[in-house]
C-alpha positions as CSV (number, residue, x, y, z in Angstrom):
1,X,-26.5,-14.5,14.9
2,X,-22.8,-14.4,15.4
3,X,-20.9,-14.1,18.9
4,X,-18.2,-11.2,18.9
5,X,-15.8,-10.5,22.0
6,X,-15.6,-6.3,22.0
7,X,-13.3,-5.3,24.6
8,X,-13.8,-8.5,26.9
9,X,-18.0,-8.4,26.7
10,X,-19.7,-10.7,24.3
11,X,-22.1,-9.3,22.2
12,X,-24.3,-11.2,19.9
13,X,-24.3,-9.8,16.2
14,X,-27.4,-10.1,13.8
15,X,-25.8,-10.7,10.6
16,X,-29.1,-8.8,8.7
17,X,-28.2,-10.2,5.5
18,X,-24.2,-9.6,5.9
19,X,-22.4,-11.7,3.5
20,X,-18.7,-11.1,4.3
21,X,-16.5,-9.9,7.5
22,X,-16.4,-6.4,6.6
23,X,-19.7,-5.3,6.4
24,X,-20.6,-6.4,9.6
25,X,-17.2,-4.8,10.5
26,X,-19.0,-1.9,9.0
27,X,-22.0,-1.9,10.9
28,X,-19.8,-2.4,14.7
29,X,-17.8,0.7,13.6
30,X,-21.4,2.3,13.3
31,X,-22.5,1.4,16.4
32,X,-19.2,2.0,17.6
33,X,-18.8,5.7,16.5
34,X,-22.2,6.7,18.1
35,X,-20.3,6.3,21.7
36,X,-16.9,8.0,20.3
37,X,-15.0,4.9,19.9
38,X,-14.5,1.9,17.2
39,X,-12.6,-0.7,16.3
40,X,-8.7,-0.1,17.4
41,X,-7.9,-4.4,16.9
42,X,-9.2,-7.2,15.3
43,X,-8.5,-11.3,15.5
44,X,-10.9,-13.7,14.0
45,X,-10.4,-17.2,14.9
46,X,-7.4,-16.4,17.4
47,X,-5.1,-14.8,14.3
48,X,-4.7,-11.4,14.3
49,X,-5.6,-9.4,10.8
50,X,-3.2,-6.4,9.8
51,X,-3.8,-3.8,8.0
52,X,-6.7,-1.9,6.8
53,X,-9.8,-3.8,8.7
54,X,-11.9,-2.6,6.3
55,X,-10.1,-5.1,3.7
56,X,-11.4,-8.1,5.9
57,X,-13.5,-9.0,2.6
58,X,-14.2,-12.5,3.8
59,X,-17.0,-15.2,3.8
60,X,-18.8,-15.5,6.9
61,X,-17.9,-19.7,6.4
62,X,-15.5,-20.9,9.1
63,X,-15.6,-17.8,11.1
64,X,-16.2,-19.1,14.9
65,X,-14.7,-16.2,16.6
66,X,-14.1,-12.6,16.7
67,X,-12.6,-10.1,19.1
68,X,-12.4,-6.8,19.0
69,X,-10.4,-4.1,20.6
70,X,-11.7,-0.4,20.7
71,X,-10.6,2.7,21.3
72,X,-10.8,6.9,21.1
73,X,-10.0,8.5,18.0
74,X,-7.6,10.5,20.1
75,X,-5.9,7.5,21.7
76,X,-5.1,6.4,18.6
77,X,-3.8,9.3,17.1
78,X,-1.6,9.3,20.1
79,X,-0.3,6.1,19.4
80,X,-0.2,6.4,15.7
81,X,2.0,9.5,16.4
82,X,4.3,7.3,19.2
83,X,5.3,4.7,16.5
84,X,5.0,7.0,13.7
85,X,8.5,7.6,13.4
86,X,9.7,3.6,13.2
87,X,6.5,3.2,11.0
88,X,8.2,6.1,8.5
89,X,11.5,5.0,8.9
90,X,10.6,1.1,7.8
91,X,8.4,2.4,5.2
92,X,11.4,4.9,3.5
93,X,13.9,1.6,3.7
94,X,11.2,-0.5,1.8
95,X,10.7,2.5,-0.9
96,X,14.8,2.6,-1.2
97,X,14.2,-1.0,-1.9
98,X,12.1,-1.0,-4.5
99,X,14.1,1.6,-6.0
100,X,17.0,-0.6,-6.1
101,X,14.5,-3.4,-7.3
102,X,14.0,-1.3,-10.4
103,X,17.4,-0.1,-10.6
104,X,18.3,-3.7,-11.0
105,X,15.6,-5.1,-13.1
106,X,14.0,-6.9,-10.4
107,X,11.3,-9.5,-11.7
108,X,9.9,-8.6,-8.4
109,X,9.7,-4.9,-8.4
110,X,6.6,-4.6,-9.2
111,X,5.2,-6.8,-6.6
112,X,7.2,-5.1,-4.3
113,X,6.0,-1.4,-5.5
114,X,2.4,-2.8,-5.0
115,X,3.3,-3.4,-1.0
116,X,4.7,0.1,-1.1
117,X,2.0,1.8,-2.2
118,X,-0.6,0.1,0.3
119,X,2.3,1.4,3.3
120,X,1.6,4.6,1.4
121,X,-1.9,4.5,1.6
122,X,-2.1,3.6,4.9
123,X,0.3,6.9,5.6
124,X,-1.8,8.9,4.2
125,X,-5.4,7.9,5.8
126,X,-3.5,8.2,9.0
127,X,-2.3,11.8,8.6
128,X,-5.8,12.5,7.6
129,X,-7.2,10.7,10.3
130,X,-4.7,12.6,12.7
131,X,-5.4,16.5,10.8
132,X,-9.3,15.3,11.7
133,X,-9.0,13.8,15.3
134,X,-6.6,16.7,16.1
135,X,-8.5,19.2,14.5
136,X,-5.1,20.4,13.0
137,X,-4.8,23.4,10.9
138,X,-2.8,22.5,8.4
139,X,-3.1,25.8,6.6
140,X,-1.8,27.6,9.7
141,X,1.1,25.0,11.1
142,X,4.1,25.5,9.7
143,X,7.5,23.7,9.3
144,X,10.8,24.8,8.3
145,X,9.2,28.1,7.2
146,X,6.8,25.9,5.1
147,X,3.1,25.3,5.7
148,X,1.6,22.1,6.0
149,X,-0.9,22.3,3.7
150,X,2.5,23.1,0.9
151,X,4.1,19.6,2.2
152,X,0.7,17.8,1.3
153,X,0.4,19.4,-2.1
154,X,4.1,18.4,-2.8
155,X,3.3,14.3,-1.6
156,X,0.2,14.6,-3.9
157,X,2.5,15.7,-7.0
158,X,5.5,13.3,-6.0
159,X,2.4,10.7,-6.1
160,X,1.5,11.7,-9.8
161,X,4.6,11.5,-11.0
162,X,4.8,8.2,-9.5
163,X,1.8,7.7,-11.6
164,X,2.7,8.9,-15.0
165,X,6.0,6.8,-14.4
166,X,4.3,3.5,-14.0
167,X,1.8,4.0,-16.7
168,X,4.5,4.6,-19.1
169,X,6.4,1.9,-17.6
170,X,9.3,4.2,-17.4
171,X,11.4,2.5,-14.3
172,X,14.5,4.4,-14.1
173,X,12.0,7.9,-13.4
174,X,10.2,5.8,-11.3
175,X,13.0,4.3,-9.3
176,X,14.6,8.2,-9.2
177,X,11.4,9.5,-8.0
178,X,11.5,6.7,-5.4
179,X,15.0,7.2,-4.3
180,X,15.4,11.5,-4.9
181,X,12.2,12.7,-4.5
182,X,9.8,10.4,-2.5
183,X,12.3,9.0,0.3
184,X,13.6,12.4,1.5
185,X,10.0,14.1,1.8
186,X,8.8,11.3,3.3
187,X,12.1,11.9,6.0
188,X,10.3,15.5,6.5
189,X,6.8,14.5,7.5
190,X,9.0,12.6,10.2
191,X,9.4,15.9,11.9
192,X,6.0,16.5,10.9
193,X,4.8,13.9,12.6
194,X,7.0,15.2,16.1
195,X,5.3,18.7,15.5
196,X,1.3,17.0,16.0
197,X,2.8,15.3,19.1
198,X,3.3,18.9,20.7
199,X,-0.2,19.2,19.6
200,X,-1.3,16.2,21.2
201,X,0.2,17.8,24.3
């Protein structure tokens, strides 16, 4: 049995055979979801983990602690929507930078372009999460005369070509893509992102 602080109550886990952090991560966010709510923030042992909680892939050993934070979906779409914009604009100066990485024949470009595509990642599950928690049409929004469901089909190609770039180690169509292509759409879901808050109301 392992004590875990959600939102101020402690609550005594049974591990039931968990091995690692984030399956009994897994089975809070069950419990969790059955009262419309789940896990928002996460600290173990006083440090806070960023990122996708889900990749808290970590031995149970030296684990004395864990809080947790919750909230509704739609509060945190809400949020996700109020720092969306900061959370875009950091993520296109990082992509310009690994642009100029390759540009340059950075020994760490790659590296770099690894980060990048986890702040993509993360982008992307959010917008889902937010077309979901919203219950957004994105067949029937439009923006700029341009449906939404046309700006996700035009990410998804920008994506592959990203792809086919990096598998034939082609860096100077990668860093274009980056730079020409990737940056500037990226620069529309911005407003994107201020058309869902009307949603939000």
């Amino acid at each position: 049995m392992l004590n875990c602080l959600i939102d101020g109550q402690v609550k005594n886990i049974h591990l039931n055979n968990s091995v690692n952090l984030a399956s009994i991560l897994d089975n809070i966010n069950s419990d969790l979801a059955k009262g419309g709510r789940f896990i928002a923030s996460l600290r173990v042992n006083g440090e806070e983990v960023e990122g996708d909680i889900k990749s808290a892939d970590r031995c149970l050993d030296g684990i004395d602690s864990i809080e947790i934070s919750t909230e509704s979906p739609l509060c945190l779409a809400g949020k996700i929507l109020d720092e969306g914009e900061n959370y875009l604009d950091g993520l296109m100066s990082y992509l310009l930078g690994v642009a100029g990485n390759y540009g340059a024949g950075s020994e760490h470009a790659d590296n770099s372009f690894a980060e990048a595509l986890q702040g993509l990642q993360w982008f992307v599950q959010m917008t889902d999460f937010i077309e979901c928690t919203l219950k957004l049409d994105f067949g029937g929004m439009t923006y700029n005369g341009r449906k939404i469901t046309e700006y996700v089909k035009i990410l998804n190609t920008i994506l592959l070509e990203m792809a086919k770039a990096q598998e034939s180690n082609d860096t100077v169509i990668l860093a274009d893509i980056l730079e020409y292509d990737l940056v500037p759409h990226i620069g529309e879901w911005k407003s994107i992102y201020k058309l869902f808050q009307r949603e939000l109301g």
